[in-house]
FIFI-383166 format. One record per residue (C-alpha): y, z, x negated; residue in one letter. Coordinates in steps of 0.25 Angstrom, whole numbers, plus 5000, padded with zeros to 4 digits. Layout:
BEGIN
YZXA/...
//
This chain:
BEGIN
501951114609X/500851004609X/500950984623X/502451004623X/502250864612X/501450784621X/502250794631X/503350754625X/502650634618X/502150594630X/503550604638X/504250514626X/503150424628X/503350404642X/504850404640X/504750294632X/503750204641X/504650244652X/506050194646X/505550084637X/504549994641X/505649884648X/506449884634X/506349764623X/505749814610X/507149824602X/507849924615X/506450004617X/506350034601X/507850074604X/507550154615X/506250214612X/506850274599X/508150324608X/506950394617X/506150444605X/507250514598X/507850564614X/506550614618X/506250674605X/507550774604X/507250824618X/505750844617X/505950904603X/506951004609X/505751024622X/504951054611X/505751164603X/506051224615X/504551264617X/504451314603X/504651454602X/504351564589X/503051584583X/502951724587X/503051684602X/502051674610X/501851634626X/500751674637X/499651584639X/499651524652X/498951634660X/499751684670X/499851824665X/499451894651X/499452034651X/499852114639X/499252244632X/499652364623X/498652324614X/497652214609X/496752214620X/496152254634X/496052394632X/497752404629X/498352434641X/499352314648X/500652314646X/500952194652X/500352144665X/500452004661X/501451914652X/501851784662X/501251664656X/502251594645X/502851734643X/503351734627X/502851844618X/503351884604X/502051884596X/502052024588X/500652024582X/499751904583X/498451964583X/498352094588X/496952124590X/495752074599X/496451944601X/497852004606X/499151964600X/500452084602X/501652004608X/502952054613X/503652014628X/505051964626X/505452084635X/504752174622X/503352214627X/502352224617X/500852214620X/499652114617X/499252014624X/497751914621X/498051804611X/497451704619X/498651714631X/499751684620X/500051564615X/501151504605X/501651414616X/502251414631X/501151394639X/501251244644X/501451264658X/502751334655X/503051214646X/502851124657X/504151164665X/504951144656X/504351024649X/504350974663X/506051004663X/506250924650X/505350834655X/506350804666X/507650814656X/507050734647X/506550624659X/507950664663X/508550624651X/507750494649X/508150424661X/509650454656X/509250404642X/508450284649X/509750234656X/510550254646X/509550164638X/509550074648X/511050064648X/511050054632X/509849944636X/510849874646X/512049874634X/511149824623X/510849714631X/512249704635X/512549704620X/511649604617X/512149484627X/513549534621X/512949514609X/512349364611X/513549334619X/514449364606X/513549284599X/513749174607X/515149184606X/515049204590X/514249064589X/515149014598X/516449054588X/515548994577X/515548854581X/516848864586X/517348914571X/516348814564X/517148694573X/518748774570X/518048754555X/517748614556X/518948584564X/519648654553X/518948584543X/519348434550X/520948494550X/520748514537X/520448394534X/521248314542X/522648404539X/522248364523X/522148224527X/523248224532X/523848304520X/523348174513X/523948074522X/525348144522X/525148134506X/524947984507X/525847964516X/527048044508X/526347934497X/526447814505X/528047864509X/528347884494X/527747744493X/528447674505X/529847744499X/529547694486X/529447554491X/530647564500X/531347594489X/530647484479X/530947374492X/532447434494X/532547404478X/531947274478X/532847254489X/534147284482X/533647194468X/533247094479X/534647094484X/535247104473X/534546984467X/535046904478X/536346934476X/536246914461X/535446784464X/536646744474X/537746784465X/537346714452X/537146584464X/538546614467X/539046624453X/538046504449X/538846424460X/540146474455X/539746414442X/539446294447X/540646274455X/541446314442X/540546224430X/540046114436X/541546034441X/541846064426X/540345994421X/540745884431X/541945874424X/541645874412X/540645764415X/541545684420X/542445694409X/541445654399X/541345544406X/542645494408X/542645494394X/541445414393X/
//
């Protein structure tokens, strides 16, 4: 198991020099965590498939083990030799000079030397198929390096995106700060003109009124005239009328005289 650790730590280390050393700081945090939490579900499921039950045990790396009848080398052999990594259920842990009983999974009983067992595949049967994930997993980083490197290539994509929509929304900003301040000058100017149509409906009322006050004086002008001419007229009348009689009456008084 604890060789089965380091080489899984030192494959995640490799893995992650491999895929991460061309990356910025903010996409390697990314990536290493992605890498980490990839790496770790398949070297933990490696792992649990090398565990096996407590009472199991495997043969050493000798070649063959043989097995007896009884706990020692006086018992005769009932196996010539157990192949290397063969499991064996164990049945009785100490058995007696040194001997553990164990159990073939075909059911064969006997005792084999404590020394030739061991709790754990032997690393040399480990090593085909930590060899295999090995590859699957090599296998499967170069899928996940390209797809990190298409997810690379998008983020970047995104980001120009992202700078060029800035662009554009700074660009919409000052023209929507000008449309307010044009806004603002139309406002202005149409209330302006809302006071100029008031003083000129003002000055309108004003020139009608004096139309109307000069069309009056007019009329009390005219009509002076023509009072002025008709009293000259009857004045005249008068005249024409009085003065022979004043005249007559003068020279009356002084004939008398």
């Amino acid at each position: 198991m604890t060789e089965s650790a380091s080489i899984g730590r030192s494959l995640l280390s490799g893995v992650l020099r491999m895929c991460c050393h061309k990356f910025n700081p903010i996409k390697k945090t990314v990536i290493v965590n992605i890498i980490k939490n990839r790496l770790c579900f398949l070297l933990l499921g490696a792992l649990l498939s090398v565990n096996v039950l407590a009472e199991t045990l495997y043969v050493n790396d000798l070649n063959y083990i043989p097995m007896r009848s009884g706990p020692g080398n006086q018992y005769r052999i009932v196996h010539q030799g157990i192949k290397t990594g063969t499991p064996l259920t164990l049945l009785e842990a100490n058995a007696g000079n040194n001997y553990s009983k164990v159990k073939t999974q075909g059911g064969l009983e006997g005792y084999m030397l404590k020394q030739y067992l061991m709790t754990e595949r032997p690393a040399r049967l480990l090593l085909p198929a930590l060899e295999s994930r090995l590859t699957d997993v090599s296998r499967e980083n170069q899928q996940l390096k390209a797809q990190m490197d298409e997810q690379a290539a998008q983020l970047d994509e995104t980001m120009e995106q992202l700078e060029s929509v800035g662009q554009q929304l700074q660009k919409k900003t000052t023209e929507l700060k000008e449309v307010k301040e044009i806004s603002a000058d139309a406002i202005a100017v149409k209330q302006h003109g809302q006071e100029v149509q008031v003083a000129n409906k003002q000055l309108t009322e004003k020139v009608e009124q004096l139309e109307a006050d000069n069309q009056r004086l007019r009329r009390d002008q005219y009509l002076m005239w023509f009072l002025y001419g008709a009293g000259a007229v009857l004045l005249g009348i008068l005249a024409g009328v009085f003065l022979p009689r004043i005249r007559f009456r003068q020279k009356t008084s002084s004939e008398w005289v």
